[in-house]
Each structure stands twice: as C-alpha cells, then as structure tokens.
FISE-378670 format. One line per 5 residues: their letters; for each residue x, y, z of C-alpha. Coordinates in steps of 0.2 Angstrom, whole numbers. Layout:
# FISE-378670
a) X,Y,Z | ... .
//
This chain:
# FISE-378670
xxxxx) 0,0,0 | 7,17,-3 | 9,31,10 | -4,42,13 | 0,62,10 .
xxxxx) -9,75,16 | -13,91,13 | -21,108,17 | -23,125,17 | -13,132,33 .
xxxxx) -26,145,36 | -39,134,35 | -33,122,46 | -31,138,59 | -48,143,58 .
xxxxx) -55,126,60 | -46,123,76 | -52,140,82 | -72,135,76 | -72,116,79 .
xxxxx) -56,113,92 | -49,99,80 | -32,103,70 | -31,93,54 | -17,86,59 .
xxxxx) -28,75,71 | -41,74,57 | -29,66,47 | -29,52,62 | -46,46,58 .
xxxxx) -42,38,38 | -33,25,48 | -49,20,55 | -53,3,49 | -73,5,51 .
xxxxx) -72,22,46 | -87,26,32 | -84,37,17 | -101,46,8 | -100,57,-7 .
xxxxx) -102,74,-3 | -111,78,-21 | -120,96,-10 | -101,103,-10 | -94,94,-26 .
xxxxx) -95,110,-37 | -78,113,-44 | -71,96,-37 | -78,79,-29 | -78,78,-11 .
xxxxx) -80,65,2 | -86,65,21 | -77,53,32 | -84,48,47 | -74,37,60 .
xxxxx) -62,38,76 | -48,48,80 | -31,43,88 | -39,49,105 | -56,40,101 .
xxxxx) -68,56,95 | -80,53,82 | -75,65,69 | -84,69,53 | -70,78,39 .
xxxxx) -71,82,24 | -59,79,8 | -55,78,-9 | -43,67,-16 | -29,75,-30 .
xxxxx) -15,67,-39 | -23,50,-46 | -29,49,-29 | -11,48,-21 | -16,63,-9 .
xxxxx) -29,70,2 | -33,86,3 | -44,90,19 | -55,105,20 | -65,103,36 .
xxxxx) -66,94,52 | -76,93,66 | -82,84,80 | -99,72,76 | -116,77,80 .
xxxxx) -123,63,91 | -134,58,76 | -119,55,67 | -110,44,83 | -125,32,83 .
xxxxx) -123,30,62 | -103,26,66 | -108,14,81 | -122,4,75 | -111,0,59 .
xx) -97,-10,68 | -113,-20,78 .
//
C-alpha cells in the first residue's frame, strides 16, 4: 500500500481549530480508522468531488472531515473537520454492531 499524504490549506486548518477545536493534523488520524465510512459529498462537489469521512480519531472522538482526493488519488486534501453530532455517533456505532 502506498503512503498516505496530506494536505491543506494552513489558514484553514487555523480557523477550524479556532471554530471546531480539532487541528487537521488530528483529522488526518481518523483515515486509519478501519470501520471508518466514506459518503460522497455531491451538496459541496461543485468545482471538485468531495468526500465525508466519518470514523475515530487517535484519541477516540468521532469525527466527521471532509476531503477531496488530488494526484490520481495519491493525496488527500482536507478541508474541514469537526467533531460528530450525536446523530452521526450512533450511524458510526451501530455499523461495527
């Protein structure tokens, strides 16, 4: 398997740790999550086609981020990341029972 690489806008990723307290570099954490579940994000697919992932961080949070792959797939470009609405926990859960 090849290496994952990420990327993102540095601005970005300060704002979202200001707005939702998670840092992409611990969004990053959650696509090593085994029973993680990826939808098609075709609401924010305008100019590119993006993907929501939910699943578990390294500390254990359900997180929801969203991302775009680039470069024949070879990199992930996050936009956003934030913690899951309860709603959304129950979706992750029930999926690995």
């Amino acid at each position: 398997m090849n290496k994952l690489i990420f990327t993102w806008d540095d601005d970005k990723n300060i704002s979202n740790k200001r707005k939702h307290d998670i840092s992409f570099e611990e969004a990053q954490t959650v696509f090593f999550d085994e029973n993680a579940i990826e939808f098609d994000d075709p609401d924010h697919s305008i100019n590119e086609e993006r993907f929501i992932l939910l699943g578990l961080n390294q500390s254990l949070k359900v997180l929801v981020v969203c991302h775009c792959y680039r470069k024949d797939d070879t990199e992930i470009r996050i936009i956003t990341a934030r913690k899951a609405t309860k709603k959304e926990q129950i979706v992750y859960f029930r999926r690995l029972s």
